[in-house]
N, C-alpha and C positions, 0 to 999 in steps of 0.2 A: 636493449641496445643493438640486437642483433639484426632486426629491420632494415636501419638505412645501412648496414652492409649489402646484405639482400638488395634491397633496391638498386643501389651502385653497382651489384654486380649486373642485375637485370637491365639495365642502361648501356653498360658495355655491348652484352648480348645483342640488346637491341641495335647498337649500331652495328655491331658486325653484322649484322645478317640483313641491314638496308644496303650494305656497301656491297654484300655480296651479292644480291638480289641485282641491284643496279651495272653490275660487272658482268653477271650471267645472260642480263638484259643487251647489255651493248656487245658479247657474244656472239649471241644468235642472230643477231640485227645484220652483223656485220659479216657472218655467214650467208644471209640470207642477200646479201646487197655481193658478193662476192657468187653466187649461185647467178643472179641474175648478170651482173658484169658479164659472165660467162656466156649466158645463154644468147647475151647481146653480140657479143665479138662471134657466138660462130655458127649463127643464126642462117640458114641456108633453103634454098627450095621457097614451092610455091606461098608456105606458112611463113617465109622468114622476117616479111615487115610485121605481119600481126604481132609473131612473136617478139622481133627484135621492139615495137612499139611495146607489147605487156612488161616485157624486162625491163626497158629504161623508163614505165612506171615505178616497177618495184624496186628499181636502184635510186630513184630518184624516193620514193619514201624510206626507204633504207639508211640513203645518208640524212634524210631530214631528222629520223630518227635516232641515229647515231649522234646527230649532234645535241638533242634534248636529253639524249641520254646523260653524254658527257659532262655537258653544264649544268644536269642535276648533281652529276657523280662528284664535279670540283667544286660544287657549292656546298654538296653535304659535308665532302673533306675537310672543306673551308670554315666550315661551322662545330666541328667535332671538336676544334681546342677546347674553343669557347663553353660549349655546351659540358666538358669534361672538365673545365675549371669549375663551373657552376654547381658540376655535382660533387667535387671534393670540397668545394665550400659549405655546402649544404652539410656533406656530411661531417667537414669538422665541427660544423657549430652545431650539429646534431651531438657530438661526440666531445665538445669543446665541457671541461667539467666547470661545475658552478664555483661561484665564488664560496667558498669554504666560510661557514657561520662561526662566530666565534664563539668559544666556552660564554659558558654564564657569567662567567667567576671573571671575564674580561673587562677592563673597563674601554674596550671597542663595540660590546656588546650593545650595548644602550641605545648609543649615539645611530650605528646604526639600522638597530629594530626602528627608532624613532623615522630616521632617513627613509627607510623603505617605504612606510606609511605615507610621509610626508607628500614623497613622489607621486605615491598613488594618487592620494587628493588633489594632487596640485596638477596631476595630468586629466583626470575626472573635468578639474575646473576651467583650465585653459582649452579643455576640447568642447565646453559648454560655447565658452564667449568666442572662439573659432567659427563654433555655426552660425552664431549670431552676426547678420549682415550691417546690423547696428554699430557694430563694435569694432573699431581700429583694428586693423590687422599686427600694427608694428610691435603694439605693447606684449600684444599675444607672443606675436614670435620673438621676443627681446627675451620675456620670461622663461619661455621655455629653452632655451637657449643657454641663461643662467643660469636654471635648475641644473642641467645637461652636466653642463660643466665644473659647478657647486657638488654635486652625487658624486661626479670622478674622482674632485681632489677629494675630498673626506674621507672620500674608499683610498685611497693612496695613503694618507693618514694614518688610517683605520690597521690598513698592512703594516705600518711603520710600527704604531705603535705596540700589535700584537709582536712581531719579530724582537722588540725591547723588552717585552715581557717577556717571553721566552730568556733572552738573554739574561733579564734578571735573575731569573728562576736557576740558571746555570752558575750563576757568579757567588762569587763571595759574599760576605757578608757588609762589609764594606763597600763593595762596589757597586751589591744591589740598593742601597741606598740609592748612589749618584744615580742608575739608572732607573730609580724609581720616580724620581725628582723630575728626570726627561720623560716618563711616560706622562706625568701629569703637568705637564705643557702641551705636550700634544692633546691631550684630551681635553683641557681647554681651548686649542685652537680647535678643536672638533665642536666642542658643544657655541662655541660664538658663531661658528660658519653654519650650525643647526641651530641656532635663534634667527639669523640672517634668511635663513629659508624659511622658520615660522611666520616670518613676518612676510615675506613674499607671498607665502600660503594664504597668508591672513588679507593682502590685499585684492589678490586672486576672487577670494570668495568676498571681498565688499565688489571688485567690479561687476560677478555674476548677478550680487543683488542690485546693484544701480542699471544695469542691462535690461531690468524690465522697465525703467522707467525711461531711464535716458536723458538729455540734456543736458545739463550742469553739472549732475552728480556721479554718472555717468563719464563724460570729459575727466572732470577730477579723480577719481577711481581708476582710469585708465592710466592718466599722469601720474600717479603715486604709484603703479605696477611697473609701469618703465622705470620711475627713480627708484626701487627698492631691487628690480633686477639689476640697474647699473650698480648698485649699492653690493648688493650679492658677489658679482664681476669683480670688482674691485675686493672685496674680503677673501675672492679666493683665486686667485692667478694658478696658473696652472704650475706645478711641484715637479721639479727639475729631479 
C-alpha cells in the first residue's frame, strides 16, 4: 500500500519543479529583455543603430518569450487543481478498503458468493453481444444497467442483514428470536432478487446463442433480455 503514497508524493515533486522551472525561465527572459531595453535607450556613437537595432531584436524576442512563458505558467496553474484531485482520487480508490466478505456461518454469505459469479458471467456475456454489430444496442445496455443496480441493492441488504446478526448475537434471548425472524426476510428478499438475476443470466446467454444465427430467434432473445432486466428493475428499487 505504500506505492500510491510514493507516487503521490512523486507528482507533487513533479509539479513543483515544472512551476519552478517555468518561473526561473520567465526570469532570465526578462532580465535578458531588461539588458536589452537598456542597451536600446543609451545606445550612442557610430555603432548606436546597429546596436540599438540588435537590442530591440532581443527585446522584441524577450517579450514574445515572456509571454509563452507566462501562458504556459497560468495554464500549468490552471491545470494543477484538476490534475491533484485526479491523484487523490486515484489514490483513495487505491486505498479505498474492500467490501468486508462475510463469515461463513452468515446467511449473507451465499447470496453473495452466488452474486459475485453471477456478475462475472453476465458481464463475460453482455461484453460478447456488445461486439456483436448484429445485436441491438438497447437490450445490452438496459441489462447491464439492471445488473448495476440489482448488485448494489443486495449488497445494501447484504449490510443490513449482517448488522442484524450481529445484533442478534448481542441480544437476549428473546429478542434474538424477533431479530432472527427479520434476518430471514431479508435473506429472502436477497435470494428472490438473486433468482431475478439468474434468470437475466440465463437470458443473457440464450441471446449470445441466438446471435450466431440471428433473425427471429435472435429478435426474441433480445426482447426477453429487455423484459427480465425491466423485471430485475422493478424487484429491486433502490434502498433508502
Amino acid at each position: 500500500m505504500a506505492e500510491p503514497r510514493e507516487n503521490y508524493g512523486d507528482a507533487v515533486r513533479v509539479h513543483f519543479w515544472k512551476t519552478a522551472r517555468l518561473v526561473a525561465t520567465l526570469t532570465v527572459i526578462s532580465l535578458v529583455g531588461l539588458v536589452c531595453l537598456a542597451a536600446l535607450i543609451s545606445a550612442e556613437g557610430d555603432y548606436a543603430d546597429d546596436v540599438a537595432g540588435l537590442s530591440f531584436f532581443f527585446l522584441a524576442g524577450a517579450v514574445i518569450l515572456d509571454a509563452v512563458t507566462i501562458t504556459a505558467l497560468v495554464r500549468h496553474r490552471r491545470n494543477a487543481p484538476r490534475q491533484r484531485l485526479l491523484e487523490v482520487s486515484v489514490q483513495e480508490l487505491v486505498h479505498r478498503p474492500r467490501d468486508e466478505q462475510p463469515a461463513v456461518t452468515s446467511w449473507a454469505y451465499e447470496p453473495l458468493r452466488r452474486l459475485r459469479e453471477a456478475e462475472e458471467s453476465l458481464a463475460e456475456l453482455l461484453e460478447l453481444l456488445g461486439a456483436d454489430d448484429g445485436v441491438p444496442t438497447g437490450p445490452v445496455r438496459e441489462a447491464r444497467e439492471a445488473a448495476r443496480s440489482a448488485g448494489t441493492v443486495m449488497r445494501v441488504l447484504a449490510t443490513r442483514l449482517q448488522a442484524l446478526e450481529r445484533a442478534r448475537d448481542a441480544a437476549t434471548s428473546e429478542q434474538a428470536a424477533d431479530l432472527t425472524a427479520s434476518i430471514m426476510t431479508l435473506h429472502g428478499r436477497l435470494s428472490a432478487r438473486l433468482t431475478a438475476f439468474g434468470r437475466l443470466l440465463a437470458a443473457a446467454g440464450e441471446a449470445v446463442a441466438a446471435s450466431s444465427t440471428g433473425g427471429a430467434d435472435l429478435t426474441e432473445a433480445t426482447d426477453n433480455l429487455s423484459a427480465l432486466a425491466a423485471a430485475l428493475r422493478e424487484l429491486t428499487p433502490p434502498v433508502a
